[in-house]
C-alpha positions as CSV (number, residue, x, y, z in Angstrom):
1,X,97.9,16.1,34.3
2,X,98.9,17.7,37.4
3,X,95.8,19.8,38.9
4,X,97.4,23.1,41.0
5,X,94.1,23.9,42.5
6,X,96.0,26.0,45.4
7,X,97.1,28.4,42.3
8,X,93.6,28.4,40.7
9,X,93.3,32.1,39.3
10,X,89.1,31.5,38.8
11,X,88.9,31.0,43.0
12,X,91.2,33.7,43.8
13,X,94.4,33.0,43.7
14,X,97.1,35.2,42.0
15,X,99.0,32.5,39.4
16,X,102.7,33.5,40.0
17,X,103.3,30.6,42.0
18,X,106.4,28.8,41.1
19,X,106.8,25.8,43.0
20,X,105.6,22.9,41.4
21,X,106.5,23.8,37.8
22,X,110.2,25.2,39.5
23,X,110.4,21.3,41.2
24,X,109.8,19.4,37.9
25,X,112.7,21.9,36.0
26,X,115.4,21.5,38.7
27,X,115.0,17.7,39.3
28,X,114.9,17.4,35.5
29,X,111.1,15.6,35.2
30,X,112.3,13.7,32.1
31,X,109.1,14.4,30.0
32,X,107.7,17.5,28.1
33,X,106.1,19.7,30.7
34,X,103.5,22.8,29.7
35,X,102.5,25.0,32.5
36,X,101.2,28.9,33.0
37,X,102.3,31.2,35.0
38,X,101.4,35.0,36.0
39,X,104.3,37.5,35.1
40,X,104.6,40.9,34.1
41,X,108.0,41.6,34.5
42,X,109.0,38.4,32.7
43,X,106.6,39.0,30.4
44,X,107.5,42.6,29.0
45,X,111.3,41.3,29.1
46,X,110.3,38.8,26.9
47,X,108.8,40.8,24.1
48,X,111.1,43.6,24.6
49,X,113.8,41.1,23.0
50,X,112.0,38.9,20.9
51,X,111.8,35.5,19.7
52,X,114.9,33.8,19.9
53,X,116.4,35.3,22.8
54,X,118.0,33.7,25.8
55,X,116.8,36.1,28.7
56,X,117.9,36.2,32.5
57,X,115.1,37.0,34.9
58,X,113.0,35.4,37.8
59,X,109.7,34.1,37.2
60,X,107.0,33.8,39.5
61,X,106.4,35.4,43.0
62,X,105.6,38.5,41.7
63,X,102.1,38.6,43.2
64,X,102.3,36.9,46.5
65,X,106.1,37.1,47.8
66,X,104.7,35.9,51.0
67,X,104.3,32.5,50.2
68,X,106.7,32.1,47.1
69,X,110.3,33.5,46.3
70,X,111.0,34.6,43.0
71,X,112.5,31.9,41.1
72,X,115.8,33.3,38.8
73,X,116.5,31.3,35.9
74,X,117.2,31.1,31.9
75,X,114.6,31.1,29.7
76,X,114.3,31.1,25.5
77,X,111.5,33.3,24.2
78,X,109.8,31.3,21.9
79,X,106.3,32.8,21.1
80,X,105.1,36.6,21.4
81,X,101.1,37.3,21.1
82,X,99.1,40.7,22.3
83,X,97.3,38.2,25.3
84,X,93.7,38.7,24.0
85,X,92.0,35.5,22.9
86,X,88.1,34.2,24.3
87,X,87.3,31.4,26.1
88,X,85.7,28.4,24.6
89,X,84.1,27.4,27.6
90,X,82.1,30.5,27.6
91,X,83.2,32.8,24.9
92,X,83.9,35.7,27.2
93,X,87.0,37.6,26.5
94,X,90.5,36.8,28.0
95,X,93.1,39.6,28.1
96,X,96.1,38.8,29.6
97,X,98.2,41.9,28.0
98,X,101.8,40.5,26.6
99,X,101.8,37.0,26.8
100,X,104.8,34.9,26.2
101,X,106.2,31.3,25.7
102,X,109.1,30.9,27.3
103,X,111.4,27.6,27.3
104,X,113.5,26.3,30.3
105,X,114.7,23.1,31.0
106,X,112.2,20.5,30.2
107,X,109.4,22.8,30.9
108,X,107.3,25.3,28.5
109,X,105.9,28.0,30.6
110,X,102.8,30.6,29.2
111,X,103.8,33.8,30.8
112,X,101.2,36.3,31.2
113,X,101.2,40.0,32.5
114,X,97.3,39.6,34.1
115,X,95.6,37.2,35.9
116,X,92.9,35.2,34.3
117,X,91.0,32.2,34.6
118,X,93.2,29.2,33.7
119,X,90.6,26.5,33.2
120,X,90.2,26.6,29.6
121,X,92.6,25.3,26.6
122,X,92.2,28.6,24.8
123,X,94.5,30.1,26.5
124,X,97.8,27.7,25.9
125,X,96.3,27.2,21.8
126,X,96.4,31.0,21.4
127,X,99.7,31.0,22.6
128,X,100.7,28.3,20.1
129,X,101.0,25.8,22.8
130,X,99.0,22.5,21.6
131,X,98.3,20.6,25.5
132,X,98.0,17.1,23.5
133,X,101.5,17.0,22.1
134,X,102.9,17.2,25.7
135,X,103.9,14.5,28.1
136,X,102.4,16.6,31.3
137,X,100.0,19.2,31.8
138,X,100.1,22.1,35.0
139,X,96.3,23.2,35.1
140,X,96.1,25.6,37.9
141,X,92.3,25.1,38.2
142,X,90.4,22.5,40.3
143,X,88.0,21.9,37.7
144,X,88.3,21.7,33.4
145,X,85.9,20.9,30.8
146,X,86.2,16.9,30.4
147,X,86.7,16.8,26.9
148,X,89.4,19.3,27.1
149,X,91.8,17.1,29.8
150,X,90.1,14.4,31.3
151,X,89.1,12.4,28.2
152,X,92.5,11.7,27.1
153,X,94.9,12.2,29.5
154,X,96.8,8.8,31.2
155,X,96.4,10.0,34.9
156,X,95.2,13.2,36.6
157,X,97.2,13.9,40.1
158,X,95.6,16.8,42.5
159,X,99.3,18.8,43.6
160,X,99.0,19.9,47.1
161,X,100.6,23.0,47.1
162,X,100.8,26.6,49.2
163,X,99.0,28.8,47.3
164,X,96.2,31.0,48.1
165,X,93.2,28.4,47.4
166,X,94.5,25.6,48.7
167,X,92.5,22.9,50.2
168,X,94.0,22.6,53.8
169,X,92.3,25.6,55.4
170,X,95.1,25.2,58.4
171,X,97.4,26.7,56.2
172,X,95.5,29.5,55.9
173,X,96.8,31.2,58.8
174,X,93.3,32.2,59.9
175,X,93.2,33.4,63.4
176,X,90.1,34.8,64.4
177,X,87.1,33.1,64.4
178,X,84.5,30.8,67.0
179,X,86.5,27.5,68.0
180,X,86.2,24.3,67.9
181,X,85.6,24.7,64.1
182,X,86.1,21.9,61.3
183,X,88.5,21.1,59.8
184,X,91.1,24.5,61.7
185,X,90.9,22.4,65.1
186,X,92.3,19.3,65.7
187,X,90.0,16.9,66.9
188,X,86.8,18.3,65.9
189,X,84.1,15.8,65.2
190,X,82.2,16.9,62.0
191,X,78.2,16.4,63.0
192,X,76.4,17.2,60.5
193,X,72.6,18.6,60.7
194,X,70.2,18.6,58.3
195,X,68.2,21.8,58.4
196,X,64.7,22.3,56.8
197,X,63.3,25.4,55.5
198,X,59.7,25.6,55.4
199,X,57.6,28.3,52.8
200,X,55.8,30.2,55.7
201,X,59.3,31.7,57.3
202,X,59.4,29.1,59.5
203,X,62.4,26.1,59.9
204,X,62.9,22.8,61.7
C-alpha cells in the first residue's frame, strides 16, 4: 500500500493529483495497481459513452493546475455507478456524483466528479473495485481503519508527493509569518516547553 497523504481529500486537499499513480502507468509497475482520483470532466466523458469504451481525455489536474498538469491518456470505461454510497467507518453519506472505473495501463483508476474523503474502502467496493484482489493500493489518506489496509497488506510505503497536505511545510510556499520558525527555517533548533494550565486562570 502506497499512503498519498499529500493528496488526502479528509485534510484538505483536492484529489486530482496525478503524479504518483501517472509514474507507476508510464514506467509500467509490473503489478495490478487501484487508485482514486478526482475528475469531473473525465468522469462525465466516461458515462456519456459507456461501458466498454476506449475514451481520450486527461485525468487529473483539474483542481489544482498549480502544482499538477493534466495528464492525457487512454483509458477503458469499465464500471458506471450514480457516486452515492456511505461510509463504513461512520455511516455518513458519500456523494461523489458520476463515478467511474476507468482502466489504463496496469493501473485501475476510481474517477469521481466531487471530492470526498478517501479513507474508507466503501468507496472502491461501491465502485466494484475489491482492494484485496490487487497487487497495490493508492490511499490518498494518512490514516485508514486497520482492519481495512493494514491487517493484510505486505508493506505500507508513506509517498512523498506535492500535493496540498503534504508533510514538508517548506513546500508550502508560505511567506509571511514570525522567523526563525520550525521546521520553514533552516537551522532552527526545536525546544520544546511544557506549559501548565492551572483551574484558577492562572499558568506556569
Amino acid at each position: 500500500m502506497f499512503t498519498d497523504a499529500a493528496d488526502a481529500t479528509s485534510s484538505g486537499a483536492t484529489g486530482d493529483l496525478n503524479v504518483f499513480v501517472r509514474a507507476l502507468v508510464e514506467q509500467r509497475f509490473p503489478v495490478r495497481v487501484l487508485t482514486q482520483i478526482v475528475d469531473p470532466p473525465a468522469a462525465t466523458l466516461a458515462h456519456r459513452t459507456g461501458v466498454g469504451a476506449t475514451i481520450r481525455t486527461t485525468l487529473g489536474g483539474v483542481h489544482d493546475p498549480v502544482r499538477f498538469s493534466l495528464w492525457p491518456v487512454e483509458v477503458r470505461v469499465k464500471f458506471l455507478r450514480d457516486g452515492r454510497t456511505r461510509l463504513e467507518t461512520m455511516g455518513t453519506s458519500l456523494d461523489t456524483d458520476p463515478s467511474v472505473v476507468l482502466e489504463v495501463g496496469n493501473a485501475t483508476i476510481v474517477a469521481l466528479s466531487q471530492t470526498v474523503s478517501l479513507f474508507d474502502r466503501a468507496l472502491s467496493l461501491a465502485n466494484g473495485c475489491d482492494r484485496t484482489r490487487f497487487d497495490a493500493i493508492v490511499i490518498k489518506s494518512p490514516h485508514t481503519e486497520h482492519h481495512m489496509y493494514g491487517a493484510w497488506v505486505r508493506k505500507i510505503f508513506n509517498v512523498d508527493t506535492s500535493g496540498a497536505t503534504s508533510a514538508r511545510l517548506e513546500s508550502m510556499g508560505h511567506r509571511i509569518c514570525a522567523r526563525p520558525i520550525f521546521p520553514l527555517a533552516p537551522d532552527t533548533a526545536f525546544e520544546p516547553r511544557a506549559k501548565v494550565f492551572l483551574r484558577d486562570g492562572g499558568a506556569r
